[in-house]
Structures are given as C-alpha cells and as structure tokens.
C-alpha positions in Angstrom: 29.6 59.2 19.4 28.4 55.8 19.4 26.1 53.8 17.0 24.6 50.6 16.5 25.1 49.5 12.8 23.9 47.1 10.0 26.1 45.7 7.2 23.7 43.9 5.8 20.7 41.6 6.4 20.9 39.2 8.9 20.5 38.0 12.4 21.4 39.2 16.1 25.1 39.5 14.8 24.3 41.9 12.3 23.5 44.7 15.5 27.0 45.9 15.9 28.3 49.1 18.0 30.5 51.7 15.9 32.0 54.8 17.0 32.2 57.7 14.6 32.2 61.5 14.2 29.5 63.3 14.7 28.4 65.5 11.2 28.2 68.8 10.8 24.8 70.7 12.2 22.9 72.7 9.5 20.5 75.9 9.8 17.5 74.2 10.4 18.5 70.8 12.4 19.4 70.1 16.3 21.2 68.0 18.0 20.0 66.0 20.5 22.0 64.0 23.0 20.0 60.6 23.1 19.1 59.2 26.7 16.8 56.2 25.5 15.2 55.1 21.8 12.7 52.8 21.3 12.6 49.3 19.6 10.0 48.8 17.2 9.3 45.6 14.6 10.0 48.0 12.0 13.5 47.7 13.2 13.8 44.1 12.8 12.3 44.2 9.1 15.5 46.8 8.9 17.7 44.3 10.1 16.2 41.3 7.6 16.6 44.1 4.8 12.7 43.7 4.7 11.8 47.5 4.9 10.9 49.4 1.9 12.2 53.4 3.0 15.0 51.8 4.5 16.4 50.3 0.8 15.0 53.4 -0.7 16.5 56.2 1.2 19.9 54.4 2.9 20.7 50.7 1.7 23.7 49.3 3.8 25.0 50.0 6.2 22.0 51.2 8.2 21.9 53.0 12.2 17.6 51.9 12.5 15.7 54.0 14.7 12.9 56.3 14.5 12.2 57.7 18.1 14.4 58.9 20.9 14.6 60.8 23.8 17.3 63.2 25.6 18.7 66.6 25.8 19.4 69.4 23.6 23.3 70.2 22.7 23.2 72.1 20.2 21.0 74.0 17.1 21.3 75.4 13.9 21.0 79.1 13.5 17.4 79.2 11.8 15.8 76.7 14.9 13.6 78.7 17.3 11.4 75.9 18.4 13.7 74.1 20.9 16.6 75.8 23.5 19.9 74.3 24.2 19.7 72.2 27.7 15.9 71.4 27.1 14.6 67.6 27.3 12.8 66.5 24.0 12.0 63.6 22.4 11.0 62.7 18.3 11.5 61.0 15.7 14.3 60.4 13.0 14.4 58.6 9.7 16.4 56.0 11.4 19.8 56.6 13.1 18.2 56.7 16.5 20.1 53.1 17.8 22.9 56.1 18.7 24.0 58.2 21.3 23.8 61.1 19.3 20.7 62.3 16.9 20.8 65.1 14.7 17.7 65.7 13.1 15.3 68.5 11.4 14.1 70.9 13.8 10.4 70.2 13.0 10.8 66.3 14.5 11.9 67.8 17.9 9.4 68.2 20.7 9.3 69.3 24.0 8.8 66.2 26.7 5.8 66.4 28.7 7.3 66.9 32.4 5.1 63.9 33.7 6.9 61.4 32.1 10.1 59.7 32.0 12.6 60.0 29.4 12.5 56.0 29.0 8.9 56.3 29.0 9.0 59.5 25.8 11.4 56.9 24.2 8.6 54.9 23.6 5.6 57.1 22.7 6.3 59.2 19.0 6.7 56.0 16.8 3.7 54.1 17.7 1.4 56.8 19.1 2.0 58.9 16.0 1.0 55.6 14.0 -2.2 55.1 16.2 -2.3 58.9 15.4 -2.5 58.8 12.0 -4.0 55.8 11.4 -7.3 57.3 14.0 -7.4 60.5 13.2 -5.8 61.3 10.0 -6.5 58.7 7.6 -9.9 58.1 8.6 -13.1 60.5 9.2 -15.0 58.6 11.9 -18.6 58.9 13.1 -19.4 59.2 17.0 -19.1 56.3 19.0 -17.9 54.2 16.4 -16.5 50.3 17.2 -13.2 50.0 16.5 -11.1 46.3 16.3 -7.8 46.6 17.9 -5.3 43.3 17.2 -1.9 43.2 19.1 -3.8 45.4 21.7 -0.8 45.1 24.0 1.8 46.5 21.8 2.9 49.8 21.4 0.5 50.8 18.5 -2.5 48.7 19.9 -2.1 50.5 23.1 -1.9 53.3 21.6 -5.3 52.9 19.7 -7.4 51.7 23.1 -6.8 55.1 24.5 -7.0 57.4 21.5 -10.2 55.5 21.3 -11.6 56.1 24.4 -10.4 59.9 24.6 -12.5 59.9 21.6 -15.7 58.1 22.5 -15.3 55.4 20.4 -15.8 51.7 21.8 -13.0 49.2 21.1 -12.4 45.5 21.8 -8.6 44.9 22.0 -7.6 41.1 20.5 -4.0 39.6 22.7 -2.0 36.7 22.4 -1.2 35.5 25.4 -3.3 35.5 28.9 -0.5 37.4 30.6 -1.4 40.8 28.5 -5.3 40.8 29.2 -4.8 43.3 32.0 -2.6 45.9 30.6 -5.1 46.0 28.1 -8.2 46.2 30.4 -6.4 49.5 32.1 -5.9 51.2 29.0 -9.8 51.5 28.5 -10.8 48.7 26.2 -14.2 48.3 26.5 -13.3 44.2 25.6 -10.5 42.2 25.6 -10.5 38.6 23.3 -7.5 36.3 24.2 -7.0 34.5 20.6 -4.8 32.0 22.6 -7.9 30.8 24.7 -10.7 32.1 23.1 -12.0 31.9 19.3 -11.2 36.1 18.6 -13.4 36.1 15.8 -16.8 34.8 17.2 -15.8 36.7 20.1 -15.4 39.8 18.6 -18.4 39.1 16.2 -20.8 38.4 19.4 -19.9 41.9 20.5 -20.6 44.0 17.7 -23.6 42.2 15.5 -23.1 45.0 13.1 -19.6 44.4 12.4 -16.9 47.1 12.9 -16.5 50.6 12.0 -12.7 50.0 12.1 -10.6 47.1 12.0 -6.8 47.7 13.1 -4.2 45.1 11.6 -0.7 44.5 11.9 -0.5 40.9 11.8 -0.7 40.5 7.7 -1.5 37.7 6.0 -2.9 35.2 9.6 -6.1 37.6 10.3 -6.6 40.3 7.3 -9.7 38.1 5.5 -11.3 37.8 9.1 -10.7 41.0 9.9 -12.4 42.5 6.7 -15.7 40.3 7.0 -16.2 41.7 10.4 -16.0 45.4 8.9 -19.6 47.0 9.1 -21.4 48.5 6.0 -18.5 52.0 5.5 -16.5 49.9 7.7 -12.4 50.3 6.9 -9.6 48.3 7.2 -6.4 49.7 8.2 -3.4 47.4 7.1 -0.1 48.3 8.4 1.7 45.2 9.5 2.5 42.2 8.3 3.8 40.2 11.4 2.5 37.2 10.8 4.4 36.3 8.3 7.8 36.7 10.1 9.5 34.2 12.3 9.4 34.6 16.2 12.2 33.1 17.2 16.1 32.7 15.6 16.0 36.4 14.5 16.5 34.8 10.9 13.8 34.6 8.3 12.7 32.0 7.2 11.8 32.1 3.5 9.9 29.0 2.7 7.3 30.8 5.2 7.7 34.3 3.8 6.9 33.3 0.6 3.9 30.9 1.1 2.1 33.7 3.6 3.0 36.0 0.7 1.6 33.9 -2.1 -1.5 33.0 0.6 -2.3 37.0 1.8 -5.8 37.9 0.6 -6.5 40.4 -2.2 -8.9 42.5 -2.2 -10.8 43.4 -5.5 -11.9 46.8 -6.0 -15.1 46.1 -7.5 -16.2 43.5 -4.7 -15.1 46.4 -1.9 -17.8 48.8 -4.0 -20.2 45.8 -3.6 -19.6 44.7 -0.1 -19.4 48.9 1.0 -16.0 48.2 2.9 -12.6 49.5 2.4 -9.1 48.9 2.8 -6.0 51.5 3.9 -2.7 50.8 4.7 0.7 53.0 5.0 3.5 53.4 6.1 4.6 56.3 9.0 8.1 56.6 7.9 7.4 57.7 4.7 5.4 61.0 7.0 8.2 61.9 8.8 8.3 65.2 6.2 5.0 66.1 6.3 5.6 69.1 9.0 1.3 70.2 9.3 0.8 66.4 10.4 3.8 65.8 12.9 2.6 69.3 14.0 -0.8 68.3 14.5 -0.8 64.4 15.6 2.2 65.5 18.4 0.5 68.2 19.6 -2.3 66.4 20.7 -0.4 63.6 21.9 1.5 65.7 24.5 -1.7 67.6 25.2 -2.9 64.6 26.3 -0.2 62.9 28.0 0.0 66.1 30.5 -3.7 66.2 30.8 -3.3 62.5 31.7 -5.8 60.8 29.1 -3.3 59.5 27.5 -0.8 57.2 29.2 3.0 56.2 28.5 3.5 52.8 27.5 4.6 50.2 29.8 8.1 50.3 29.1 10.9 47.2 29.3 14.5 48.7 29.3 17.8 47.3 27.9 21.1 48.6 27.5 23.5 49.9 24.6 25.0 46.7 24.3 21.9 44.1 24.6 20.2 45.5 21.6 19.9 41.8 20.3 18.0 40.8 23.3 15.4 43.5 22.9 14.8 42.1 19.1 14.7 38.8 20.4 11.8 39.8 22.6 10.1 42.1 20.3 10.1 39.2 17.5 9.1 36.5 20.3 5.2 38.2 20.1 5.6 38.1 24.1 6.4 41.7 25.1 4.3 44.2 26.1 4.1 47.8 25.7 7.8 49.3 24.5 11.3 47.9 24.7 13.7 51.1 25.4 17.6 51.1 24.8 19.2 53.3 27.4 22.4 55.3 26.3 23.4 55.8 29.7 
C-alpha cells in the first residue's frame, strides 16, 4: 500500500508518499480499499504540528486523514455491519491520506447509492462536525437564527442545510464574491460577503434580536463580534481557529500566531451568567469512539442524503501525488466545498 507521510512539522515538502505493509486485521476492524479522502484544515494544523489528538495519540511520523471512501476487502471475524465488495465511506483517526484504511468496524458506513465516491469522500468529517455541533451539543428551540461563517466550506455548508431540514433560519457570512451562490443554493435564507459588505451590521440588521447560534471557525479575527450578536440563551460554538494561520507559503508564521493568540478574546464566566450567553467549542476527533453518536449523527446524514435534503458538497479533485496543491488551496481561504484526493 501506499501512504502520504509526515516527519515532522513543516511545509508542502513535509507531504511525502511511502509504501508499506499493510497490518494485520483484528476481530472487530475492516479493511477498506480507499478510492478518494478528503482534505480538511485540520490536516494542515497536522502538518504544522498544530493539532492537539494528533501529538497526543501518534506524534511523528503522521498518515492525516479522517474521511475516506472505497470498497470493502476484507473484515474481521466479529464485523457484521459491512460485507466484503460493498462501497462505504467513514472516518479514521487519521491515516486516511492512503490507499488502504483499516479501521473499527463501527466508523464504516454504507454509501448512499446517489452519490459519488468523490463526493462520500467529502461528507463524514464536516457534516458529522455540522452534526454535532447542531444537533448534539446544542438543544435548539423552533425556528431558531443561526450565524454560519465560512458558509462555503465544508462545515458551513454543512450547517445551511442541516438548518434548513430543520426549520431554522441562517445567514451564511463568505469571503470572496465568487462563493455567494453556492451558498444561496444550499438554502441560506441570507448570504453577507465580508469582503464587500460590513458582515456584522449586516448580519445585525437581519436579526435585531441577535442569534440563537453563532457558528465560528475563524478564531481569534471574529469570536468578540460573533458573541455580541448572540441573543439572550444565545451560544457560541467555537471550533476553528483559522484566522490565525497563514494563507499562503504553507509555513507558519509565528510572530502572527502568537500575537492572534495573545489578542483572542476571553470570556469570563461570571459576565457570560450576566450577559445570558454561552460559549462551546470541541473537537470531532476526539468523538471518533463514541459509537451511540457516530451511530446517530451518520444515520441521519445518509437518511438525508438519499432523501435528497441534504446535498454532497461541491467537490474539487486532486490526485495521490498533488496532495500539496490541495493544502495550498485549502489554506488560500479560496476553495469551496471539499478538496478530494483520488487513489486511483
């Protein structure tokens, strides 16, 4: 098999293709022959040696990854869930950047028939993120407003619709003109372009009341904003920080780093009892064990995705060896949708 590997922090360079044995299968696992994974920022924190599960579960070297899609070869003698030949796609705690993925049975699903296996690549990351940040973090009143930033990306996109299939209103924030109709045919009820437009007396004009949610990945650049346009109960969810990382390079810069880290607003406990509000943040990859919610959150994803709610991402595809050019892009702030790695 093939794999992309990490030495160490770095840049592009750093993304280097190793072949290697495959390890043995246990009981309860199955391995999957990968077709297409997806790229995700996460990845490039990996890669800068930035990402917290990454240092605490593998250190260096590192495969990244956490979603895939392709074809059962083989399973253990306990797994019932999946059949040998059958298309799938999951997640892994990393090691999907390969052309072979062996992972727990319970992170293997079938794939929805109506969609692509590029196109599954680029769903269980982000839309379990959307998922879980929605649906399982939060308990949210009907026809609640919900704040979306990076509407165009994989998570944001994700949000609009889960939104919408629930019958909540959202307003979907972009950076760059060239996104505003992606985002417009996912269902968001209104889309701010914070290149051209000022996103947070746009977004305040539309909802008087403030927010009932507030969706952030961007970190350090929009998290005070975001949090005085919650509503009274209203709830940050934190669980990016992009704003602080460079765009272009693919190195960090650390004079940056620190000053946005030093500059990021705290939030005091007592003043978020005052002011009624609250912030959440988390971090998916650290769920990946937690079998009742993958169970739950993929269930109704592909439940969806057949019924056609919810749509697959707009997906951008690269091959094995151009894996640096899909983390140029995905740090560039410029892509929309998912960036998919074929294997084939």
């Amino acid at each position: 098999m093939k794999k992309i590997s990490i030495p160490g922090p770095g840049g592009y360079e750093k993304l280097t293709i190793v072949e290697c044995d495959l390890r043995q299968l246990k009981d309860n696992e199955v391995h999957i022959e990968v077709h297409a994974f997806g790229v995700n920022f996460a990845d490039v924190c990996i890669r800068w040696g930035l990402y917290e599960s990454a240092k605490q579960y593998v250190g260096w070297p590192i495969t990244p990854g956490f979603e895939w899609a392709g074809v059962v070869k083989n399973i253990g003698s306990k797994v019932s869930n999946v059949a040998i030949g059958q298309e799938v796609f999951g997640v892994s705690l990393f090691n999907a950047y390969a052309t072979d993925v062996i992972v727990p049975s319970h992170q293997v699903f079938s794939k929805p028939k109506n969609i692509s296996m590029s196109e599954a690549a680029g769903i269980p990351a982000v839309y379990l993120t959307a998922y879980y940040g929605l649906f399982q973090n939060i308990i949210l009143r009907p026809q609640s407003t919900i704040l979306i930033h990076s509407a165009a990306g994989g998570v944001g996109g994700a949000l609009v619709q889960m939104a919408k299939i629930a019958g909540h209103k959202s307003v979907g924030i972009i950076g760059s003109s060239h996104k505003r109709s992606y985002v417009e045919e996912l269902g968001a009820d209104l889309v701010i372009d914070k290149k051209t437009q000022n996103w947070f007396v746009e977004a305040k004009n539309f909802s008087q009341r403030g927010y009932d949610i507030v969706f952030d990945a961007n970190g350090q650049s929009t998290l005070k904003k975001s949090f005085d346009l919650l509503a009274p109960m209203g709830k940050l969810v934190s669980y990016g920080f992009h704003s602080m990382l460079p765009k272009k390079g693919g190195r960090l810069n650390w004079f940056k780093l620190i000053y946005t880290f030093l500059t990021t607003p705290r939030f005091n406990p007592i003043n978020m009892t005052n002011q009624n509000k609250s912030l959440i943040s988390f971090n998916l990859s650290f769920l990946f064990d937690e079998v009742d919610v993958l169970s739950q959150a993929m269930g109704d994803i592909v439940t969806w995705i057949e019924s056609g709610q919810l749509k697959a991402p707009k997906v951008t595809q690269y091959s094995f060896s151009n894996v640096a050019d899909a983390h140029r892009d995905i740090e560039s702030g410029q892509s929309v949708g998912k960036l998919i790695i074929l294997t084939k």
